[in-house]
C-alpha positions in Angstrom: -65.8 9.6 -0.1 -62.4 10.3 1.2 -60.7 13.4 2.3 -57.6 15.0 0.5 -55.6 14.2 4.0 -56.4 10.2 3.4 -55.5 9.9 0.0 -52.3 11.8 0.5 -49.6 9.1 0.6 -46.8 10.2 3.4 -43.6 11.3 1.3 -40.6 9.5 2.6 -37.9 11.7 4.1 -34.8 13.0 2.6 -32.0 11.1 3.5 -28.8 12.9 4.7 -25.6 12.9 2.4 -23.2 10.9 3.6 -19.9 12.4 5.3 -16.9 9.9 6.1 -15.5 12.3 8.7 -18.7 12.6 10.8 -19.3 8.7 10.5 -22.5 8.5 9.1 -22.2 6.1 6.5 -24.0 3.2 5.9 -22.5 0.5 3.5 -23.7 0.7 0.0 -25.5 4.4 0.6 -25.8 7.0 -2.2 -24.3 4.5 -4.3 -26.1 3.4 -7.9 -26.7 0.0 -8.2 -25.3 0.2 -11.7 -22.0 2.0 -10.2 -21.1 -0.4 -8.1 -19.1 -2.5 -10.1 -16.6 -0.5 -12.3 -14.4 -2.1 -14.7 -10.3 -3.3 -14.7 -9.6 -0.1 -16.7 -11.9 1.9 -14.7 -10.5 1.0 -11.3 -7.1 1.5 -12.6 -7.7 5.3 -13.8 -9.6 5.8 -11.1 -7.7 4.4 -8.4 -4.9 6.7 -9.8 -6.8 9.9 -10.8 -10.2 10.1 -9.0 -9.8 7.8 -5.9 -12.5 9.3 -3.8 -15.4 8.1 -6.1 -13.8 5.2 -6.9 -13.3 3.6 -3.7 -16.9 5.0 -2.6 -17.9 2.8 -6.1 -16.3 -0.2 -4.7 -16.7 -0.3 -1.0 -20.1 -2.3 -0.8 -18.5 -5.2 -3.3 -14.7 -4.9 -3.5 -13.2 -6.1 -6.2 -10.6 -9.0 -4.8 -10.4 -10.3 -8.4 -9.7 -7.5 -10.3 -7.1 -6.1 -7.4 -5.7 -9.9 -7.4 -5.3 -9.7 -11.1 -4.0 -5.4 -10.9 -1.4 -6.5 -8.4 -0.1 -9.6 -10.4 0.1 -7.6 -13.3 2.2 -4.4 -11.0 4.2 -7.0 -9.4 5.4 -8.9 -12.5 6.3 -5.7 -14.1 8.4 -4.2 -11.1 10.1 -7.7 -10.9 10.8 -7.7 -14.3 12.3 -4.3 -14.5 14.5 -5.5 -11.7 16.7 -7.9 -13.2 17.7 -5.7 -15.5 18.5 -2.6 -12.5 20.1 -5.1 -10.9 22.1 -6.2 -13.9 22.9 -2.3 -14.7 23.6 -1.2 -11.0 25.1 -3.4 -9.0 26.6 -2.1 -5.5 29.4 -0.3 -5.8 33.3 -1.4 -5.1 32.5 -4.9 -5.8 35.2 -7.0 -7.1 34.7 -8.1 -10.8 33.9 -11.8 -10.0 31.3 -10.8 -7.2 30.1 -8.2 -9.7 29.4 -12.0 -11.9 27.8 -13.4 -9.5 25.3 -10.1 -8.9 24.2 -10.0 -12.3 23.6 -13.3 -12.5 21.5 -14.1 -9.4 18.9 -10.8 -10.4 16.7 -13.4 -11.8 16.8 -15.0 -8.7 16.1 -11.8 -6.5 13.7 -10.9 -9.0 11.5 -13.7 -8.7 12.4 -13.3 -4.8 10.9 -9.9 -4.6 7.5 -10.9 -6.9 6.7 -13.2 -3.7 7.3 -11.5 -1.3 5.2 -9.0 -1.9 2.6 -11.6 -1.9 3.2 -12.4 1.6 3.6 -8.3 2.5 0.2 -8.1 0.9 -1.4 -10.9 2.9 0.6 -10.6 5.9 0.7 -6.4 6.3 -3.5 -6.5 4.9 -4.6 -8.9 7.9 -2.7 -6.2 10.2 -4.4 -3.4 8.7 -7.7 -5.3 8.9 -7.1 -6.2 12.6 -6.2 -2.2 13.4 -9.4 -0.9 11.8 -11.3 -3.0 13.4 -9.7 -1.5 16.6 -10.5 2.1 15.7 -14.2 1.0 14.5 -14.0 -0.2 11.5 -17.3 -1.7 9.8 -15.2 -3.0 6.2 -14.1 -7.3 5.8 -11.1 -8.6 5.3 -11.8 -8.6 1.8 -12.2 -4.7 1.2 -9.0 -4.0 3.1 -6.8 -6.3 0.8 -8.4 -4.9 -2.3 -7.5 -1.4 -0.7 -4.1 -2.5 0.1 -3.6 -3.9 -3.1 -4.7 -0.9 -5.5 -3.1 1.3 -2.9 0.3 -0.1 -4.9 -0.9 1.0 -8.5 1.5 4.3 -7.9 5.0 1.9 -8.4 3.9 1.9 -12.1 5.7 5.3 -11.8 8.8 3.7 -11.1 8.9 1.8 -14.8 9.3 4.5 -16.9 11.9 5.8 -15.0 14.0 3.0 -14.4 13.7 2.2 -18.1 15.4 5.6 -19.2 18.0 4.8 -16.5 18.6 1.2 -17.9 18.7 2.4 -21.7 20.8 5.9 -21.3 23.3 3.7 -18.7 23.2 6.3 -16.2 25.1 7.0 -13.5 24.9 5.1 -9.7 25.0 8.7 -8.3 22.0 10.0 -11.3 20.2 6.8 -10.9 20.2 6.7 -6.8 19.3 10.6 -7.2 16.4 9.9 -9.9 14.8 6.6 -8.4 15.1 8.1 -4.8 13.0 11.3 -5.7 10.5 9.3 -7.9 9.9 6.4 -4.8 9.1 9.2 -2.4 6.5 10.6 -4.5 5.3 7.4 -5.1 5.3 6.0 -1.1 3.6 9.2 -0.5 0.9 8.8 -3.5 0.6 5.2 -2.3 -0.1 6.3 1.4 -2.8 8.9 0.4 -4.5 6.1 -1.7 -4.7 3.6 1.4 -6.0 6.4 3.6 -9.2 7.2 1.0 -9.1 3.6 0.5 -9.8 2.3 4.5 -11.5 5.3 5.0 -14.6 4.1 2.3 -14.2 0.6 2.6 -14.3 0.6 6.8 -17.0 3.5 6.8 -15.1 5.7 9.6 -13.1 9.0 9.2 -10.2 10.5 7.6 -8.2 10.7 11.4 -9.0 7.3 11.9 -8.1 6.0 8.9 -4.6 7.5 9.0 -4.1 6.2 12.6 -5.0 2.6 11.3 -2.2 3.3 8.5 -0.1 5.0 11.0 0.0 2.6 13.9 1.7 -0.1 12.3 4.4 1.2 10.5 5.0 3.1 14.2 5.4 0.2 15.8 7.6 -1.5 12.7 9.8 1.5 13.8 10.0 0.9 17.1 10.8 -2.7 16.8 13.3 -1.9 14.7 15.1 0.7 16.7 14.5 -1.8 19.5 15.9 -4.2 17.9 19.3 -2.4 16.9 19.6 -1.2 20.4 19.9 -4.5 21.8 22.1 -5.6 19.3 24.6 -2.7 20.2 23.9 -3.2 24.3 24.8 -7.0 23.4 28.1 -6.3 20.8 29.3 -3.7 23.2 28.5 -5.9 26.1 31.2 -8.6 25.0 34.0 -6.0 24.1 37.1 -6.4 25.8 36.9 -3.1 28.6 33.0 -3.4 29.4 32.1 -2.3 32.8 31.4 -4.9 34.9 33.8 -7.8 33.0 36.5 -9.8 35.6 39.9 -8.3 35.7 42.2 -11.0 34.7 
């Protein structure tokens, strides 16, 4: 006959909750197995409204499919809505025949700006990708694009408001005021998103996912400013006057 102690099965122990700011997290912890998948509605609303859970959702199977298809769908609308800003504000002071030409090449620059952002999505993802895995990052190349990708869902913003613009024939001054307020909320939004987004997907903290965000567009900033300094330097270096130029 056994004792109460042998027949006693050892209880397993609890596990801790995960926290992304002290690191411990494990991919696919605490998450259902029937959660893991959310739907092309559900990632939309969530992405926009509830972005913690749903990026926790997605991390141990992003969704490149859904994103692909999300992003497609964002881009064509945004390229769309382009021709006709382009057709209803082109730059200012431009002669009437130049003003033609504008209007007629925002197809053009619309079609121009739906593949580009193709290549920014490929192109600026693999950097994100390659500074995460700097800072410790645990995520694949394929979580980081589907973060990038929904981290763009915010420009939907932008529609309704250039739509008003384009119907009620607003103003260049209204129109520049209006769009300009409306994109900063909407870079800022956008921003937030990618920093939940690598944060879940990578499995490190919130400061480490804002430096992989922030390091880039740093040093984008720097080439740039390094870039127009040695254009002046070289302009003002063949100007008649320059120190250093023989006397004639």
């Amino acid at each position: 006959m056994h004792n109460d102690e042998e027949r006693t099965e050892k209880l397993p122990e609890p596990v801790p909750a995960a926290d992304p700011d002290n690191g411990n997290v494990t991919p696919g912890e605490n998450v259902p197995s029937e959660t893991q998948n959310p739907g092309f509605l559900e990632i939309v609303y969530g992405t926009l409204f509830d972005p913690v859970n749903t990026f926790r959702r997605i991390a141990p199977h992003p969704p490149l499919g859904i994103a692909l298809l999300i992003v497609t769908l964002v881009n064509a609308a945004t390229a769309l809505m382009s021709v006709f800003s382009f057709r209803m504000f082109p730059p200012a002071d431009l002669p009437s025949e130049a003003a033609y030409v504008w209007a007629g090449a925002a197809p053009l620059i619309g079609f121009a700006n739906f593949v580009l952002w193709y290549v920014k999505w490929l192109g600026y993802g693999a950097v994100l990708h390659l500074v995460a895995g700097l800072f410790g990052g645990r995520g694949t190349a394929r979580g980081t694009l589907t973060v990038y990708g929904l981290a763009g869902l915010p420009s939907l913003l932008l529609l309704p408001f250039q739509g008003i613009l384009v119907v009620a024939r607003a103003g260049e001054f209204v129109a520049s005021l209006v769009m300009g307020t409306v994109g900063v909320i909407v870079l800022v939004w956008g921003i937030v998103l990618l920093v939940l987004g690598l944060r879940d997907i990578h499995y490190f903290s919130s400061g480490r996912a804002v430096a992989t965000v922030a390091v880039p567009a740093l040093a984008i900033v720097f080439l740039v400013f390094l870039f127009v300094a040695l254009l002046v330097l070289g302009i003002i270096s063949i100007l008649p006057g320059f120190p250093g130029d023989p006397e004639i």
